[in-house]
C-alpha positions in Angstrom: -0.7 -28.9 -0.5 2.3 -29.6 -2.4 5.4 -27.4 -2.2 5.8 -25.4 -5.3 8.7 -24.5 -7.3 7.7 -20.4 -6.9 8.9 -17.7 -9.1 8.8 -14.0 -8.0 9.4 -10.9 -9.7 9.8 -8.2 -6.8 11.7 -5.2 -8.0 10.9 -3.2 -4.7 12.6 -6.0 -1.8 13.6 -5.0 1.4 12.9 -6.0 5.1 12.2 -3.7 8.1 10.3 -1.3 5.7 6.7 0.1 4.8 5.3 0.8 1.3 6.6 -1.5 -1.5 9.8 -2.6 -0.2 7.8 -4.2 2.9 5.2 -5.6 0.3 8.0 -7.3 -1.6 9.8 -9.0 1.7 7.5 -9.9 3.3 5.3 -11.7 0.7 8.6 -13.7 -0.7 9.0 -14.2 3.1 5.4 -16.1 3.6 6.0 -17.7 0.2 8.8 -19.6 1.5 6.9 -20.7 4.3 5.2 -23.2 2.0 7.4 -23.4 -0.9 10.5 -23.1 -2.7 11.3 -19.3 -3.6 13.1 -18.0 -6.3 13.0 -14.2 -6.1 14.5 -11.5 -8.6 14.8 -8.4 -7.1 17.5 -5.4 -8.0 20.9 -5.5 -7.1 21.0 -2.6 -4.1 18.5 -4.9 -2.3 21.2 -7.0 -1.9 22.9 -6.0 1.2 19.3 -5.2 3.4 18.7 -8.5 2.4 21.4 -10.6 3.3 21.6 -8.8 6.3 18.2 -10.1 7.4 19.0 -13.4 5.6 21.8 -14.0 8.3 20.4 -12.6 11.0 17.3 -14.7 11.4 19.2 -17.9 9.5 16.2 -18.1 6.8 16.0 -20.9 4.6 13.5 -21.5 1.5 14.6 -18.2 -0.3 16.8 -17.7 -3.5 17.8 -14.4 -4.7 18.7 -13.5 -7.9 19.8 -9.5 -8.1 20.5 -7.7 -11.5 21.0 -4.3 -12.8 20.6 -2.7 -15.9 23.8 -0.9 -17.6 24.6 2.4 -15.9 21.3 2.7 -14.0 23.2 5.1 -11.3 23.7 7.7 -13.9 20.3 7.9 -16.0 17.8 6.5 -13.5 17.1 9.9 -12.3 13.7 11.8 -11.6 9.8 10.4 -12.0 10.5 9.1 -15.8 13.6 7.8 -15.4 12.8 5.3 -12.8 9.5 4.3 -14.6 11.9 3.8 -17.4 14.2 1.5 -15.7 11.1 -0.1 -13.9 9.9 -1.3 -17.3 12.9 -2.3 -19.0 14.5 -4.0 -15.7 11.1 -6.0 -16.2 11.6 -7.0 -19.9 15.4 -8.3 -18.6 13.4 -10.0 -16.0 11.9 -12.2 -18.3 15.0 -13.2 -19.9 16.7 -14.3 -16.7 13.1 -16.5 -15.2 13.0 -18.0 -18.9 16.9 -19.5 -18.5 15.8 -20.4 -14.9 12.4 -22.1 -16.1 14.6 -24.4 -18.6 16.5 -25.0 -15.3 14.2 -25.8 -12.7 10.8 -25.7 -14.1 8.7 -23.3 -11.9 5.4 -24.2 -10.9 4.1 -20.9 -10.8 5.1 -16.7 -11.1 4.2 -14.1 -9.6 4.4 -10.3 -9.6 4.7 -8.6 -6.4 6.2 -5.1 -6.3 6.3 -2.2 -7.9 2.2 -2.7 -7.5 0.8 -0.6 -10.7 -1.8 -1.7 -12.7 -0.3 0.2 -16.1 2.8 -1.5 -15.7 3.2 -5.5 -17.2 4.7 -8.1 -15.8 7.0 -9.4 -18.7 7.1 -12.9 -16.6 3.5 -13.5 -17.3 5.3 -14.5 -20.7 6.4 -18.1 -19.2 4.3 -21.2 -20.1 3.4 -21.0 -16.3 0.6 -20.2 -14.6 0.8 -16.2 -13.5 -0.5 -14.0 -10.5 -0.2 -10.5 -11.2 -0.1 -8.5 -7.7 -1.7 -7.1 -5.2 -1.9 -3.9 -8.3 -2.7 -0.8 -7.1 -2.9 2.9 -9.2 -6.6 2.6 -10.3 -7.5 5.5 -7.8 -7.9 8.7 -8.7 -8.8 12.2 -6.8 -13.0 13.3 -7.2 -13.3 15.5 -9.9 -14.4 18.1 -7.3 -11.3 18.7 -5.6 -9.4 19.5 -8.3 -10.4 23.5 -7.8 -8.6 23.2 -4.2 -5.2 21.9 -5.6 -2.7 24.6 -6.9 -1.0 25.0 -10.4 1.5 22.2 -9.6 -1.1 20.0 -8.2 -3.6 20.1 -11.6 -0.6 19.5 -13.6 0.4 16.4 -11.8 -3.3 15.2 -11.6 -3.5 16.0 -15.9 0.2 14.2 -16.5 -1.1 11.1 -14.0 -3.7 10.6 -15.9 -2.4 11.2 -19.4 0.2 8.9 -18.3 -2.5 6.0 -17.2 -4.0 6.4 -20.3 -1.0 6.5 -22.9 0.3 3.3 -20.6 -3.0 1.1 -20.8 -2.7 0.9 -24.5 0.6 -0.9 -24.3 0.2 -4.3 -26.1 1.9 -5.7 -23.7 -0.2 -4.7 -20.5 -2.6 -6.5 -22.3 -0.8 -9.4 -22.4 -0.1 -9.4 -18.8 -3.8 -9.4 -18.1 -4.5 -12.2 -20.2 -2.1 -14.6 -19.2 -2.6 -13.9 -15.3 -4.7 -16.7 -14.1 -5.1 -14.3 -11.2 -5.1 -10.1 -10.9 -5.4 -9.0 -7.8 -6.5 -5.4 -7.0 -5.7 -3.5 -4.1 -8.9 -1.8 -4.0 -12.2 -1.8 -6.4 -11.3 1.0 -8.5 -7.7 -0.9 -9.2 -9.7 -4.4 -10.3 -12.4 -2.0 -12.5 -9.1 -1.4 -14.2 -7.9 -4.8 -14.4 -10.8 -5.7 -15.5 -10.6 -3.2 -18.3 -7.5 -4.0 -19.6 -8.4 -7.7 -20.2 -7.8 -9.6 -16.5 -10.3 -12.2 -17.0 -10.8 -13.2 -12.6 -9.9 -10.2 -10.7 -10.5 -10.1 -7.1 -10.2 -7.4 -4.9 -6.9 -7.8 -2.0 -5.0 -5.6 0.2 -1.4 -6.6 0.6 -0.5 -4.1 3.7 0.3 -6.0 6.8 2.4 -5.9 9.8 5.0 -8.3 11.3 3.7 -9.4 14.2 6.5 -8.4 16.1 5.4 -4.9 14.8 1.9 -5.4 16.2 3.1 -6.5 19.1 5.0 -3.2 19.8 2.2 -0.9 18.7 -0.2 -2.5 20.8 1.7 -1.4 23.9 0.7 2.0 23.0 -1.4 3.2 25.7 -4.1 5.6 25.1 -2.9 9.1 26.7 -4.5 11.4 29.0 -7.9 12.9 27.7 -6.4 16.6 27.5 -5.3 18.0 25.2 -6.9 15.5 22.6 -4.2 15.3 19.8 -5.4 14.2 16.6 -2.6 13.4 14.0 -1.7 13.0 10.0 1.7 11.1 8.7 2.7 11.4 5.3 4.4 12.9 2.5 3.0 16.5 2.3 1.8 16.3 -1.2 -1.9 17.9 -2.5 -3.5 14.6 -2.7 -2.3 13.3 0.4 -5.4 16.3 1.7 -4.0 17.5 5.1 -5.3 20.4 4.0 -8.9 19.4 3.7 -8.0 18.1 7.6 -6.5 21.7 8.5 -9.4 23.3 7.0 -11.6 20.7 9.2 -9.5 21.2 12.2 -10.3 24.9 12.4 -13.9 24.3 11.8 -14.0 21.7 14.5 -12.7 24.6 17.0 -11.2 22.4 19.9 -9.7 25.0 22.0 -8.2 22.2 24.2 -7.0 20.1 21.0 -4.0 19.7 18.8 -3.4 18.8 15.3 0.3 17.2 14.9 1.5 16.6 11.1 4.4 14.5 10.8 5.7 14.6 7.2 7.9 16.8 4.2 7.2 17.8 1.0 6.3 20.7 -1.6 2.6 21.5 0.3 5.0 21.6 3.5 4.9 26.0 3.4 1.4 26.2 1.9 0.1 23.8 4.8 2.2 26.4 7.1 0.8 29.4 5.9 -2.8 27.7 5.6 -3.0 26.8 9.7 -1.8 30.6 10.4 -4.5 32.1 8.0 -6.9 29.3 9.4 -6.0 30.8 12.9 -4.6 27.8 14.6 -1.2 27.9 13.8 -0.5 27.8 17.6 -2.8 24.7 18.1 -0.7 23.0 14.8 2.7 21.4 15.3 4.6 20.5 11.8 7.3 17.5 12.8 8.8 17.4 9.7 10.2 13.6 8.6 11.0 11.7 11.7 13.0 8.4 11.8 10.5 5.2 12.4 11.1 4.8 16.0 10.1 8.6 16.6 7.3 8.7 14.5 5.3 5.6 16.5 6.2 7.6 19.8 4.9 10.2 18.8 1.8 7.9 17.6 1.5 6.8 21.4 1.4 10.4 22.4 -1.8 11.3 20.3 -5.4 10.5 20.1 -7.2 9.9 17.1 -5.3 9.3 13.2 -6.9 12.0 10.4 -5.8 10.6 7.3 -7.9 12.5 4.7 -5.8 11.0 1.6 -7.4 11.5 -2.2 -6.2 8.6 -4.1 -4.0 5.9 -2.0 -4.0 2.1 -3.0 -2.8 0.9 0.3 -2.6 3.0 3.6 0.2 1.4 5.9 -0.5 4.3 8.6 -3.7 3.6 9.0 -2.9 0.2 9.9 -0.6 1.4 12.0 -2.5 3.6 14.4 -5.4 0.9 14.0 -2.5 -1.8 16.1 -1.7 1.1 18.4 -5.3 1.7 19.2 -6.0 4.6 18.2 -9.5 5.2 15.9 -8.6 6.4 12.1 -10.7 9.5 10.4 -10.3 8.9 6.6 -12.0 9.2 3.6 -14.2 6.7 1.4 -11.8 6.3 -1.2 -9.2 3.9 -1.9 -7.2 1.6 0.5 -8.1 3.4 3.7 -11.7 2.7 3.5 -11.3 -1.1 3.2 -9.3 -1.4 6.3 -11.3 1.3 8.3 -15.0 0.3 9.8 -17.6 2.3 11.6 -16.3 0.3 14.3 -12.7 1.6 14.3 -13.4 5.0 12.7 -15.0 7.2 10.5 -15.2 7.1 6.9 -15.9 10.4 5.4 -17.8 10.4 2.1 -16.0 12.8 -0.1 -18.4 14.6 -3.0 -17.5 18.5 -2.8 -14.3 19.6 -0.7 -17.0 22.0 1.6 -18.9 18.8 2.5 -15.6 16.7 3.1 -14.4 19.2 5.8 -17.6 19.7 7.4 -18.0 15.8 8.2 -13.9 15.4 8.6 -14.8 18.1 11.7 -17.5 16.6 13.1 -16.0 13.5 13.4 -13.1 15.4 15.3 -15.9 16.9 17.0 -17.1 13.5 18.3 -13.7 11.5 19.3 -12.7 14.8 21.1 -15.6 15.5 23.3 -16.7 11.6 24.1 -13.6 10.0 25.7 -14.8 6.5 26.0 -16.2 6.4 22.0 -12.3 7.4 21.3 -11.3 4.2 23.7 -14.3 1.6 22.2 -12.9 2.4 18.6 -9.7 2.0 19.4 -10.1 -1.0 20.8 -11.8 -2.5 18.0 -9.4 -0.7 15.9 -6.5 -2.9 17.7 -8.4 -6.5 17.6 -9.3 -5.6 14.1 -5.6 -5.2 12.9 -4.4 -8.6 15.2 -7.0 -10.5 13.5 -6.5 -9.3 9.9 -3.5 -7.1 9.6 -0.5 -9.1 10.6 2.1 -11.0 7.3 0.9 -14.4 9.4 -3.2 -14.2 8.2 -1.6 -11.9 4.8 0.4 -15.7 4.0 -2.1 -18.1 4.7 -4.2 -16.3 2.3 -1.7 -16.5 -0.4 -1.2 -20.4 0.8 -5.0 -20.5 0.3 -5.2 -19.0 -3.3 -1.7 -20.9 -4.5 -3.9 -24.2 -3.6 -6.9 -23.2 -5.7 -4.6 -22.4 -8.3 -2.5 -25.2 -8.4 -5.6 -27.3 -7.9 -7.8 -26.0 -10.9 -4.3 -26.3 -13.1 -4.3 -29.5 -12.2 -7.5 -30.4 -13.3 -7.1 -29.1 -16.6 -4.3 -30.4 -17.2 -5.4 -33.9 -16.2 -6.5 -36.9 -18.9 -10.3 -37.1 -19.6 -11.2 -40.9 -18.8 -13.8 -42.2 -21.5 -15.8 -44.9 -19.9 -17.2 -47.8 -22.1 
């Protein structure tokens, strides 16, 4: 395979983190593996990345980091960072056109922010153009919407007006057409792609783990069978349902089990007040945001993962627990359900909020009372996330589709021989 001439537009770019940030590192990082990496990313990356750059003396990455005028000041709130998002994207075109004339790229590709409404203004090159991993497609079952509060319904309404104002940009369009590739983060995602004009969309997860990361989590021995602790982490948000896993863990009535939430956000006091109406506020223990390190000891400390999230693209936690061993309730929906298999878990089908917590408690029910089906999952849960989780299997699957690319390129672009 030759070594391409790479161009990566990666707004979110840092290492040692989860969520887009990770996504943006360590993809640029198993680019340049294989190829020659030119990366523009924004300028407060700058100092996490060099940082990392010096530390472990990588080579096979160039940086390019911009702003745009007086972000600090008006990049503020929800809108104003979609704002900047879209417009430091437009500048981004601008600075990989004067650095095509330059060193003629091979290929582009957009890596973070990961939102299938957004366009990638670099697909605008004469290059061939992979958009994502995208994500965003998702959305909560109609049937849960009666749970969420005022606040919550507004949010869902605005998302989706938002998704729908956003796909009729001429532009997004334009994205999907040129992209020789789309890649969706989960089905729903590449039926969207799909939709607005992606021509070969295949479905990929970008969440993976260093391997040193793996490594770690793997020493995470299972604890003592009593109490069984099952445990959420996340932002306390309504679509993020902990409630619908409060609601199950009541149901399940463990009297020799604990639920442990690890998280902050506005459903933090209604989540509070819902465990002491629920009647097992004293079984409940809400950790608030922990620091990294805490937050995986605390991982090692419990039993099963309960991660009963409405509308997620990706699901780093799941992955998480999976490395640590630990077996992953979740729902059918979204990222979570690719990564988790009756093997490793239980996937809960979600179609009315009464039927979601009924199943989410019987599958408490059954990881709590059988002690060696919570070890056989987890073990398969761990072996799993070695074999299919870690950056090193995430980068020769991007080595493997930057070949088929280049090759079918190539083939177009080759002279037809006329024989006699």
């Amino acid at each position: 395979m030759k070594c391409l001439k790479t161009l990566v537009s990666a707004y979110a770019c840092r290492p040692n983190m989860g969520s887009d940030p990770g996504i943006g590192w360590n993809t640029v990082r198993e680019l340049a593996k294989k190829h020659h990496v030119w990366v523009l990313t924004r300028s407060d990356n700058r100092p996490y990345i060099e940082s990392e750059i010096e530390k472990d003396s990588i080579t096979g990455l160039n940086f390019f980091y911009y702003d745009l005028p007086g972000a600090k000041w008006w990049k503020k709130g929800l809108l104003g960072t979609h704002l900047h998002y879209y417009l430091w994207q437009l500048r981004a075109y601008f600075i990989g056109r004067k650095l095509h004339a330059e060193i003629t790229f091979d290929i582009a590709q957009h890596v973070t922010y990961v939102t299938y409404t957004s366009p990638s203004f670099i697909s605008l090159l004469p290059i061939p153009f992979i958009w994502g991993p995208i994500g965003g497609g998702e959305s909560a079952p109609d049937a849960f919407w009666h749970d969420f509060n005022t606040r919550g319904k507004i949010y869902e309404m605005l998302r989706n007006l938002i998704r729908w104002i956003k796909e009729r940009d001429p532009f997004l369009h334009l994205t999907a057409k040129n992209s020789v590739l789309a890649w969706g983060m989960t089905q729903d995602t590449a039926e969207k792609l799909q939709k607005v004009g992606a021509a070969n969309v295949q479905v990929f997860s970008p969440i993976g783990l260093p391997q040193p990361e793996i490594a770690r989590l793997s020493q995470c021995a299972m604890p003592e069978a009593s109490p069984v602790r099952f445990l959420s982490i996340g932002r306390l948000l309504h679509w993020k349902g902990f409630h619908l896993g409060l609601r199950a863990f009541a149901q399940a009535a463990l009297p020799n089990a604990e639920y442990w939430i690890i998280g902050d956000g506005a459903e933090s006091k209604y989540l509070q007040a819902l465990a002491e109406k629920l009647g097992v506020v004293h079984q409940v223990k809400f950790w608030g945001k922990l620091p990294r390190d805490k937050t995986f000891q605390l991982l090692g400390e419990s039993h099963v993962l309960v991660h009963p999230s409405l509308h997620e693209s990706g699901g780093f936690v799941c992955m998480e627990a999976m490395a640590a061993g630990r077996p992953v309730i979740c729902l059918d929906l979204g990222g979570p359900a690719l990564q988790v298999t009756q093997e490793t878990g239980f996937k809960v089908p979600a179609h009315t909020p009464e039927q979601t917590v009924h199943d989410l408690a019987e599958s408490m029910t059954r990881l709590a009372q059988d002690p060696n089906l919570c070890m056989f999952m987890g073990k398969a849960a761990q072996k799993l996330a070695k074999d299919n989780f870690s950056w090193d299997v995430k980068g020769q699957l991007l080595a493997q589709a930057y070949a088929k690319i280049f090759s079918s390129q190539k083939s177009l672009t080759s002279p037809t021989t006329i024989r006699p």
